[in-house]
C-alpha positions in Angstrom: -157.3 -64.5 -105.9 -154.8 -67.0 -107.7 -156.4 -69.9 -106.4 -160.0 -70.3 -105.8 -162.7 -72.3 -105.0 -165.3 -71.9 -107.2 -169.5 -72.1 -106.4 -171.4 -71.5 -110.0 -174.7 -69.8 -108.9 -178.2 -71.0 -110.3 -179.4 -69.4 -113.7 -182.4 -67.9 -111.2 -180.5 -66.1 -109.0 -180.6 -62.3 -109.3 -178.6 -59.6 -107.9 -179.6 -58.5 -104.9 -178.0 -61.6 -103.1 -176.8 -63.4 -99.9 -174.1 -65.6 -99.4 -173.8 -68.2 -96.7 -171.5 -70.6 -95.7 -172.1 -73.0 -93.1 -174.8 -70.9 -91.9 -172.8 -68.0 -92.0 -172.9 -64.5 -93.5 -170.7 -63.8 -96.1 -169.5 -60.3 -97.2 -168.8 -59.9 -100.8 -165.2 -58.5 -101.4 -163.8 -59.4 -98.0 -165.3 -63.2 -98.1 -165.9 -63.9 -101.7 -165.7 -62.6 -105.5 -167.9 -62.4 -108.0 -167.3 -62.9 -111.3 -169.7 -63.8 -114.2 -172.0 -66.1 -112.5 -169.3 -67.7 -110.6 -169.0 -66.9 -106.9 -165.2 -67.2 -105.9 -163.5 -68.1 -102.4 -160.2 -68.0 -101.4 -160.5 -70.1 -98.7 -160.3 -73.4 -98.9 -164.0 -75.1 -99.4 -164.7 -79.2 -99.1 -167.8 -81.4 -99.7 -167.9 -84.6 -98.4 -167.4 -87.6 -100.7 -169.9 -90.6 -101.2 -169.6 -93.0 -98.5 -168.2 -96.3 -99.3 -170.1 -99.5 -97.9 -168.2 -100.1 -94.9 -168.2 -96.6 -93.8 -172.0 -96.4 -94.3 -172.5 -99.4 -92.8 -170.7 -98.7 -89.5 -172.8 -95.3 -89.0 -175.9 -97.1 -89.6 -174.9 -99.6 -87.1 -173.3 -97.0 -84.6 -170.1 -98.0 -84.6 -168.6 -95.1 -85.7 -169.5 -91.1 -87.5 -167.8 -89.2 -90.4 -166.2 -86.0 -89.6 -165.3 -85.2 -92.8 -165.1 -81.5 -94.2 -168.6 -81.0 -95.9 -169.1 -76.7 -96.3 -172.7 -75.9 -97.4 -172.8 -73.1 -99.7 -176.1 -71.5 -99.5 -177.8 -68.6 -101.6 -180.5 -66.1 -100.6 -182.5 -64.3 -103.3 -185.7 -63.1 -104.7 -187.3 -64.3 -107.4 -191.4 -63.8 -108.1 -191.7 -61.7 -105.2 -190.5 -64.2 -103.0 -187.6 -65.3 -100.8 -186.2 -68.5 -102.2 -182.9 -70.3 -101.3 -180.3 -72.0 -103.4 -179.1 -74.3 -100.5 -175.8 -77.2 -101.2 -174.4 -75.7 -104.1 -171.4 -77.3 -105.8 -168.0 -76.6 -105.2 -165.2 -76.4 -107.5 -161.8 -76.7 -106.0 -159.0 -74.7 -107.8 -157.1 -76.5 -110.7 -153.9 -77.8 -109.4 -150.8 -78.8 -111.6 -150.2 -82.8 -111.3 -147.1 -83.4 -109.3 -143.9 -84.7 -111.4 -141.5 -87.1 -109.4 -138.1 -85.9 -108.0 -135.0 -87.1 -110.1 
């Protein structure tokens, strides 16, 4: 897994875990990897930016949506005897080399 996106997990979280994205299950070694406290995906994984004014504006007023890529990275576990979730966790795209221009 070269390049990955990367979700750090909570300092609560405990193994045994699951993994969701959008909702959906996520099987370790054929989904993600984990490493550390880091949960790796090779897929590519997006949250939606801040809105600028205009934008926000024009959904308030109905004049037009976002449909923007926003993945939700959610986390299942047990802590205290109960079932707790880690739900929007932060995403870390992969480190990419800056471009250089052609000569």
């Amino acid at each position: 897994m070269d390049e990955a996106w990367i979700v750090p997990l909570p300092s609560a979280v405990q193994e045994p875990f699951e993994v969701f994205v959008n909702g959906v299950r996520q099987e370790r070694g054929a989904d993600y990897e984990l490493r550390g406290r880091e949960l790796r995906f090779d897929k590519p994984l997006a949250k939606e930016g801040r809105l600028g004014t205009v934008r926000w504006l024009s959904i308030f007023l109905g004049i037009a949506g976002t449909y923007r890529k926003n993945d939700s990275i959610d986390v299942v576990y047990e802590a205290g005897g109960q079932r707790r979730v880690a739900s929007a966790l932060p995403i870390i795209p992969p480190k990419r080399e800056p471009s250089r221009p052609r000569t």
